[in-house]
Every structure is written in C-alpha cells, then in structure tokens.
PASE-29708 format. One record per residue: residue number from 1; residue in one letter; x, y, z of N, C-alpha, C, O in turn. Coordinates in nm, 4 decimals. Layout:
N
   k r     n.c1     n.c2     n.c3    ca.c1    ca.c2    ca.c3     c.c1     c.c2     c.c3     o.c1     o.c2     o.c3
 NUM A        X        Y        Z        X        Y        Z        X        Y        Z        X        Y        Z
...
This chain:
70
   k r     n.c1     n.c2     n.c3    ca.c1    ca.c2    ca.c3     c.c1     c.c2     c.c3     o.c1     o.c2     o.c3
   1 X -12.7684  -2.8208  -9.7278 -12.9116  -2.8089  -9.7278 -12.9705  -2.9423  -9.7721 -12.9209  -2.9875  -9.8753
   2 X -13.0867  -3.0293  -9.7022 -13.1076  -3.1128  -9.7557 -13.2547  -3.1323  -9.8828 -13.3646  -3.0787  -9.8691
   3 X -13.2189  -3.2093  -9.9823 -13.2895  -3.2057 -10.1043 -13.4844  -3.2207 -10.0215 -13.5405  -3.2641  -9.9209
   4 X -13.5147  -3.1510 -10.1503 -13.6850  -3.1767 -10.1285 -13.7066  -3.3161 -10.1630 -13.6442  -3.3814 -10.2466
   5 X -13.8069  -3.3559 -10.0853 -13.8761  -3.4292 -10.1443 -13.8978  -3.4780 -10.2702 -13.8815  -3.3966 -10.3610
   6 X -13.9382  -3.6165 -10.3070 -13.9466  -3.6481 -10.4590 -14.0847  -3.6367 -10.4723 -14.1457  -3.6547 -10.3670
   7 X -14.1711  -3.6051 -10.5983 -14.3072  -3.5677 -10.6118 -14.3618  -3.6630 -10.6702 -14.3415  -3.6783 -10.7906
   8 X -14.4333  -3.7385 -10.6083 -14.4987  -3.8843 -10.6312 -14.5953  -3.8419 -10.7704 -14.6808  -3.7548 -10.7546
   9 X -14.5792  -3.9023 -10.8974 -14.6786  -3.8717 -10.9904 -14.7014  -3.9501 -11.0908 -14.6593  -3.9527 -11.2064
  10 X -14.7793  -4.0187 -11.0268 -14.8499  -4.1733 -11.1136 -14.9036  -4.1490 -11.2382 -14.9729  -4.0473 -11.2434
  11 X -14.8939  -4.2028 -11.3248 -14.9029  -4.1553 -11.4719 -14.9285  -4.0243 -11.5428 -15.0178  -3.9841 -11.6174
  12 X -14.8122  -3.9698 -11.4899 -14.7433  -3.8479 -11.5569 -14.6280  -3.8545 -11.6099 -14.5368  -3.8625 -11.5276
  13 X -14.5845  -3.8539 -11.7659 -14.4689  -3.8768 -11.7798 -14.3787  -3.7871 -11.7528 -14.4107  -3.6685 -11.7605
  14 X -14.2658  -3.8189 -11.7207 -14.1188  -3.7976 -11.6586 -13.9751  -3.7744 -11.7496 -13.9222  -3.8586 -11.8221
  15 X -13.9417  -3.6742 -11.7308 -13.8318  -3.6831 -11.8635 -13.7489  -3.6682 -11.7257 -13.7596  -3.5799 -11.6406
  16 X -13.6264  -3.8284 -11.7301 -13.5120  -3.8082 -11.6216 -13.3978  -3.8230 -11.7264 -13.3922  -3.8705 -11.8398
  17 X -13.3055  -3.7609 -11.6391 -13.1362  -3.7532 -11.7091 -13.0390  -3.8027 -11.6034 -13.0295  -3.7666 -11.4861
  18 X -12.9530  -3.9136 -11.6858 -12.8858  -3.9767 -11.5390 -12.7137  -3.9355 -11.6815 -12.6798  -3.9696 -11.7948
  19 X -12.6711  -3.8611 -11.5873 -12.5211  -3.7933 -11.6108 -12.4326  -3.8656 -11.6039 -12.4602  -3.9420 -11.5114
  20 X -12.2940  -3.9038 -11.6650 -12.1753  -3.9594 -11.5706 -12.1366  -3.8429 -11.5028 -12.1820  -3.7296 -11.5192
  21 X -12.0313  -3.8871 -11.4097 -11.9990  -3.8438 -11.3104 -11.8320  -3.7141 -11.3491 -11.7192  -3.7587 -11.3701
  22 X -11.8589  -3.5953 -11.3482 -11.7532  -3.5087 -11.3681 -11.7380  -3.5226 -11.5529 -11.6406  -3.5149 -11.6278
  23 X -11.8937  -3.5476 -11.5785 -11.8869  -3.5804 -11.7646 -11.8094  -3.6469 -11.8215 -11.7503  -3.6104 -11.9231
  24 X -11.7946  -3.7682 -11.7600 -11.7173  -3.8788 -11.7652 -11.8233  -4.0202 -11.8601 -11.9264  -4.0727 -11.8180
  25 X -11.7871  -4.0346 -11.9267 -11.8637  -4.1751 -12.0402 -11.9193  -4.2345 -11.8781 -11.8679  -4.2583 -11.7688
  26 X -12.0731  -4.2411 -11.9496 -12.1408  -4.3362 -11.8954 -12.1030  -4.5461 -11.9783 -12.0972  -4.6650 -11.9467
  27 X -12.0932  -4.4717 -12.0664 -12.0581  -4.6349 -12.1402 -11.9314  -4.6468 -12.2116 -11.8983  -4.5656 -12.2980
  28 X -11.8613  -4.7448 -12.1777 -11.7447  -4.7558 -12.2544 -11.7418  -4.7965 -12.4103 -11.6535  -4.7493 -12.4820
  29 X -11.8355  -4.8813 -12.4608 -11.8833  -4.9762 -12.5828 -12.0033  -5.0220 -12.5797 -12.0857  -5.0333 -12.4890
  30 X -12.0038  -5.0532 -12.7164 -12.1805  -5.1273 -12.7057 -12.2370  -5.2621 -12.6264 -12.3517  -5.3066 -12.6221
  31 X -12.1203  -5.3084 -12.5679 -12.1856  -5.3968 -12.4803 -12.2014  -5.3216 -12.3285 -12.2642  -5.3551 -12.2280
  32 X -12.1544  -5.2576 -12.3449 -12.2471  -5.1496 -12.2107 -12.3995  -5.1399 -12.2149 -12.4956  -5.1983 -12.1648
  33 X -12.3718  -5.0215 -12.3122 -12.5416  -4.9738 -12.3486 -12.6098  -5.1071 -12.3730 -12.7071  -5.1183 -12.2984
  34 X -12.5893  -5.2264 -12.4632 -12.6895  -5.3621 -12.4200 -12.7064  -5.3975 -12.2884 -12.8214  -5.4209 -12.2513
  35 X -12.6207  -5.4059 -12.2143 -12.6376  -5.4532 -12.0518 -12.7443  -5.3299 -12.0025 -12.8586  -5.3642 -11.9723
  36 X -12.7002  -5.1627 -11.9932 -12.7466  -5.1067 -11.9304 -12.9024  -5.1076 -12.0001 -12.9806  -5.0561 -11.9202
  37 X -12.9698  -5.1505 -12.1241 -13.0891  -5.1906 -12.1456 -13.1590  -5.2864 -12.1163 -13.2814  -5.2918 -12.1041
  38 X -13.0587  -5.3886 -12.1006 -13.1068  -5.4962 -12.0463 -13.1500  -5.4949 -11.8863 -13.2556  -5.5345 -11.8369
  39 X -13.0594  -5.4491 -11.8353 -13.1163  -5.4230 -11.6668 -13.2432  -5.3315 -11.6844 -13.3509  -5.3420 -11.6257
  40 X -13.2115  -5.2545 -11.7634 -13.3557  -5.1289 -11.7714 -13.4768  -5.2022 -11.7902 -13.5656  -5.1975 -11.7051
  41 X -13.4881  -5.2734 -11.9006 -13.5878  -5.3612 -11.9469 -13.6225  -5.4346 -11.7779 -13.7076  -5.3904 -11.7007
  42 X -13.5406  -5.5425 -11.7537 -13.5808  -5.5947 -11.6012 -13.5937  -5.4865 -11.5181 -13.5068  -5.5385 -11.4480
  43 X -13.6226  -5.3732 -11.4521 -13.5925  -5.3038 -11.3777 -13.7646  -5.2521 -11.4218 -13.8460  -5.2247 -11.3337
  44 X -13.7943  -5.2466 -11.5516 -13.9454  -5.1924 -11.5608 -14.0359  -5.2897 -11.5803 -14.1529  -5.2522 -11.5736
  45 X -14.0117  -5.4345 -11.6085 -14.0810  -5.5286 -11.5694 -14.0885  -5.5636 -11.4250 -14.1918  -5.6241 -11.3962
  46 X -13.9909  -5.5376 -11.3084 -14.0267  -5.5517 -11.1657 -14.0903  -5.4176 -11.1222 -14.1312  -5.4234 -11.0063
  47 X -14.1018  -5.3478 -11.1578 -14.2049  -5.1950 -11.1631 -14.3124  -5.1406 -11.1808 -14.3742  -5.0421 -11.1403
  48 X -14.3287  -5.2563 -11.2768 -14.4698  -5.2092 -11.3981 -14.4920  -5.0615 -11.4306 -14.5998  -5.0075 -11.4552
  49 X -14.3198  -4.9826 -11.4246 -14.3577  -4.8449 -11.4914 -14.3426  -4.8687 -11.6672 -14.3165  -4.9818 -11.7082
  50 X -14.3568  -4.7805 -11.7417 -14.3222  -4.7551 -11.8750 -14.2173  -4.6592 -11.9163 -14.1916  -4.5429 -11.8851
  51 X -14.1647  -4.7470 -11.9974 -14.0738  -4.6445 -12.0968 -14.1075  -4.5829 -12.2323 -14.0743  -4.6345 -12.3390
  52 X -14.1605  -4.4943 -12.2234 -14.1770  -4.4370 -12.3972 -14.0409  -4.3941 -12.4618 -14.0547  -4.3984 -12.5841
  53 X -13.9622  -4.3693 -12.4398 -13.8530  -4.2925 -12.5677 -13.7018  -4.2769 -12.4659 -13.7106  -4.2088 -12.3637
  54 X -13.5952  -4.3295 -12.4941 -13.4903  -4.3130 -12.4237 -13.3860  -4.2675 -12.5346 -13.4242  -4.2837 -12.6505
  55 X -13.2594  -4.2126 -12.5156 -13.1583  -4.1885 -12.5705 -13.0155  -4.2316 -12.4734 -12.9876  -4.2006 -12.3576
  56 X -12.9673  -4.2860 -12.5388 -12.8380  -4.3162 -12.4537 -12.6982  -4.2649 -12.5469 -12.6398  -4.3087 -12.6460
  57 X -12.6841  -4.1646 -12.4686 -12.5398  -4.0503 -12.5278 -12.4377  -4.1030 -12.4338 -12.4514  -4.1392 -12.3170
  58 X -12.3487  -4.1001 -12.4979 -12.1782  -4.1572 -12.4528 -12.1498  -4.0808 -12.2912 -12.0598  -4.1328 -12.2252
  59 X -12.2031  -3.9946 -12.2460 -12.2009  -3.9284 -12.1158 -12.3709  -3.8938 -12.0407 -12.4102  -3.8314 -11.9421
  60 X -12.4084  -3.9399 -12.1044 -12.5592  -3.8929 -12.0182 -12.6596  -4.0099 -12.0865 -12.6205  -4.0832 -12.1774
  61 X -12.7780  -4.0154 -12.0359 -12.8929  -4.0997 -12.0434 -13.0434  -3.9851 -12.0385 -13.0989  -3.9200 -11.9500
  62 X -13.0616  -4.0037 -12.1615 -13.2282  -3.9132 -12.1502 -13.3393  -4.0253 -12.1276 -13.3355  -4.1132 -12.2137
  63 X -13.4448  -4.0420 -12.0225 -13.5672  -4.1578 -12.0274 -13.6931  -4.0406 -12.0252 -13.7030  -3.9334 -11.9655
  64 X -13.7943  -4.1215 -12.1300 -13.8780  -4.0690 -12.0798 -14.0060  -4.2008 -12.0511 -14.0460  -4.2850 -12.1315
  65 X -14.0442  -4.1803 -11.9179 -14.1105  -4.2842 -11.8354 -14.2033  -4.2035 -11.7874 -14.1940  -4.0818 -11.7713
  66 X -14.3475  -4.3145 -11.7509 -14.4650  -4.2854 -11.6631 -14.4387  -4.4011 -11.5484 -14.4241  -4.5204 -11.5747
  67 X -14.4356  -4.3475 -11.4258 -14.4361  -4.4355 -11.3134 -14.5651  -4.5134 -11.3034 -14.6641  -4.4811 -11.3689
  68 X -14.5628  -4.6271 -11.2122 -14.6545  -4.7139 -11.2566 -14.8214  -4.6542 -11.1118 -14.8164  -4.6110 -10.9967
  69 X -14.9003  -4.6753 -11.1747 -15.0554  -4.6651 -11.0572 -15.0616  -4.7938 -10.9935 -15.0911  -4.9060 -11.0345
  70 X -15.0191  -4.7387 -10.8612 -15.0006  -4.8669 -10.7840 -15.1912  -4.8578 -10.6973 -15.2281  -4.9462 -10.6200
C-alpha cells in the first residue's frame, strides 16, 4: 500500500522520531552524536526550520522542530 502524503505545516511544531534500524544503536560513541549535531545544526541553517528540544538515545532520536514559512 503506498504511504499518504506528508502534511505540509508551517509553523506547527513537530515531534519526529528517527529509530535505528531492527533497534540497532543509532550511535556508536560520542563522537557520533557530535557529528550527528553537527550536520543537524547545518541541515537547519540551510532550512531556516527550528529546533526547540531534541534527545538523542543510544537507539532512537526524539526532535522537536517547527518547519520553516517559506
């Protein structure tokens, strides 16, 4: 069956969860989680969305973000 649609919603915040795969460590060590912030950080400066509050757990990633009003 193919997925719905994504629901376009410009400053509404967003609570996303990005999983490893078969609950498998998303990060091996702390120079993971620095890299994977560091891309995050660049990734919402080429965006101009926001990040209010993230958690980064040894198998999953909680963000909570407002997409940007284009």
């Amino acid at each position: 069956m193919a997925r719905l649609p994504r629901i376009d919603l410009p400053g509404i915040p967003q609570h996303i969860v990005q999983r490893g795969n078969n609950r498998l460590p998303c990060f091996l060590d702390d120079g993971d989680r620095l890299r994977y912030l560091h891309l995050m950080h660049e990734a919402l400066h080429a965006t101009g969305c926001q990040l209010h509050a993230y958690v980064l757990m040894d198998n999953h990633v909680h963000l909570l973000g407002v997409q940007s009003r284009h």
